[in-house]
Structure formats: C-alpha cells, structure tokens
N, C-alpha and C positions, 0 to 999 in steps of 0.2 A: 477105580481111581479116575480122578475127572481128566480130560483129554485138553488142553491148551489148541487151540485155532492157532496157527501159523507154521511157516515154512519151516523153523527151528524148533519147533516145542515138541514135549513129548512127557509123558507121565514119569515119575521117577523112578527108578530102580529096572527099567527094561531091559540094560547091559548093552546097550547100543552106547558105543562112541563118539563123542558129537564135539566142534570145538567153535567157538567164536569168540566174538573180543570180548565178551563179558558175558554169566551166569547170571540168572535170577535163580535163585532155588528156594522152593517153598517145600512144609513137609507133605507136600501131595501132588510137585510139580516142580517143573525146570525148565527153563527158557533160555536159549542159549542167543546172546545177541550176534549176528553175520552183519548187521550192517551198525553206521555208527550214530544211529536215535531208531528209536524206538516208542511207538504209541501206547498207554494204556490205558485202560477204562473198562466200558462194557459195549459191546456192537449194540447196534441198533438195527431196523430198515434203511435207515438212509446212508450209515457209513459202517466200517469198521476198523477194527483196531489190531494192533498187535500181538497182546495179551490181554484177551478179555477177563475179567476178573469175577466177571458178577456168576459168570460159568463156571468159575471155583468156588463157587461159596463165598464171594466178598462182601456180600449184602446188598444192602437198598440204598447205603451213602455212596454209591460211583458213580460218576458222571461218564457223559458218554467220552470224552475226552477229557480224562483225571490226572494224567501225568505222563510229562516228556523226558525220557532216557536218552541224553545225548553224548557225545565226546565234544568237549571244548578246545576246538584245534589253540584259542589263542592262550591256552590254560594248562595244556597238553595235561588233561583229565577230562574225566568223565562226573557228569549233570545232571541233577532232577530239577525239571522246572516243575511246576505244582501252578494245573489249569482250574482243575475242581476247585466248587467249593467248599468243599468239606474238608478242605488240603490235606496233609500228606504226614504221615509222624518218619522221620529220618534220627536212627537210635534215641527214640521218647520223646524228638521235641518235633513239636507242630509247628510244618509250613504252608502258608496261607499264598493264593494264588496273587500276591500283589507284593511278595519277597523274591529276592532276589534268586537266580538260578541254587542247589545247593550243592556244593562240589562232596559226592560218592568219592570214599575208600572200600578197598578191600572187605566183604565180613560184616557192612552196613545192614544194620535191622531196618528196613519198612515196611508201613503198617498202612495199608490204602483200603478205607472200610473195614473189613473185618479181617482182611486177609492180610498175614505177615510174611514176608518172605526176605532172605539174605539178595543182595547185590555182590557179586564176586566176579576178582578179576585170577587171569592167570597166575600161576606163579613165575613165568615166562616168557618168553616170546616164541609164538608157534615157527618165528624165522628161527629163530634159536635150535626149535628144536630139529628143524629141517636140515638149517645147515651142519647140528649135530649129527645127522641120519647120513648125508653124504660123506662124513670122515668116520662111519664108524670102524671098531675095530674087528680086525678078522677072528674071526671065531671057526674052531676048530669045528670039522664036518663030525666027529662024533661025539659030538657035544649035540643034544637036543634043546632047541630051545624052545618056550612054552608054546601054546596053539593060541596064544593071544598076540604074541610078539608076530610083528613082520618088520623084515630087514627094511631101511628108510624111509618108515613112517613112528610120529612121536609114539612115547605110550603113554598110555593113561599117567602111570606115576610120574610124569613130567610135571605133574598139575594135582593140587590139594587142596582141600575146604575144610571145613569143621566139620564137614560132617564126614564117615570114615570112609562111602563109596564116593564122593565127590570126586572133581577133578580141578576144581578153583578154589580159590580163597585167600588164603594169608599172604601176603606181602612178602617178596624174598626182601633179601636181608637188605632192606632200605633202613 
C-alpha cells in the first residue's frame, strides 16, 4: 500500500488513531488534515506538497500544485480552489482553475487525475468530545473496560464515514 508524504498521512487500515479537522480517504490512503489548507499535487525537485497524488497512482494529469483544501473563516466551511489545469471533478462536475473557490460537504467525491478519494468532516467537535471526556461517568472498578478505551480521551465511535473502519463522514443531524 502506497505511503502519503506528510505529517498526517498514513496508509489505510493501520489501526492507529489519528484526528484533524477533516479526512481525505481514498480506497488505498487517508490524510487527515491538522492544519486549515492543505496543498495537492505531485512534489517535484523544486517544491512540495502535502498530498502527493502522483505517488498514489494519480497519473500524468497532476500538476505540481493541483488543488487548494482550505477552511473559509468568512463562509465558516471548508474549500477546493482548483490551480491545475486539468481541474478537478467535485461529485462528477468539473472545476477549471478560473472558477470560483468550491464549497466541500461531508462524503464529497473528488477525482484529481486518476485518483478518487472522499473529503470528510467530523461528525463532531473534537472540543465536544473533550469536554465530553472531563464529565464522564463513573464507572464501576469491576467493570472492565475495552483495551481500546482510555478514560478522557475521544473514541474512535465519536466519528463515522461510509466507509465501516472510518472515523469521518456524514453530517450529524443538520
């Protein structure tokens, strides 16, 4: 399974726990975003990038700088601008780099070259689940709880995707 360059990334299915403000999940990778934009394309000698794609098998259509993942503070959402020229397919329609930012939901299909992968956000707020963690309830000492659980920290099932080991995706109840 091919390996993602960056601080976040990591092949799928390794059973490590990882959180940031939004998922990319492809079916041979996952990139979790920590900060709030995000570069992709394919590195080069002179720069790089934050999801290389062409290292995934994206093909020969990626530019070295193909597309901006950002949060729009004045939109309170998150954004694909589209640098490449080969632009960008966001669930089947094509954006050309001379359109406008395009505002990312939950569960979004994109298609950059060859490579498809979902855009997902929490189903929470990771303060949610913090401040869930400092009120939790007491629980009886013989009671065992799993060797996955630790007492105030989230858990994984905080957080769901379409896909069934995920931890992102669908929208709570907006």
């Amino acid at each position: 399974m091919p390996h993602v360059e960056g601080a976040c990334a990591m092949p799928a299915g390794d059973g490590e726990v990882e959180a940031g403000f939004a998922k990319l999940q492809g079916e041979d990778f996952e990139y979790y975003m920590q900060t709030y934009s995000i570069m992709l394309g394919r590195n080069s000698k002179k720069s790089t990038v934050d999801v290389d794609l062409s290292s995934l098998g994206g093909g020969m259509n990626i530019s070295r700088h193909h597309a901006w993942i950002f949060y729009d503070f004045q939109h309170c959402r998150f954004a694909l601008e589209v640098i490449g020229k080969n632009g960008c397919l966001v669930e089947g329609v094509l954006h050309l780099p001379w359109n406008p930012p395009v505002k990312l939901d939950s569960q979004d299909l994109l298609q950059i070259g060859d490579k498809k992968f979902y855009f997902l956000l929490p189903t929470r707020s990771i303060f949610a689940s913090l401040a869930a963690a400092r009120q939790a309830p007491f629980i009886p000492s013989h009671i065992a709880l799993p060797s996955y659980v630790q007492p105030g920290h989230p858990r994984v099932s905080d957080f769901h995707d379409r896909l069934p080991e995920g931890d992102y995706g669908q929208d709570s109840d907006d």
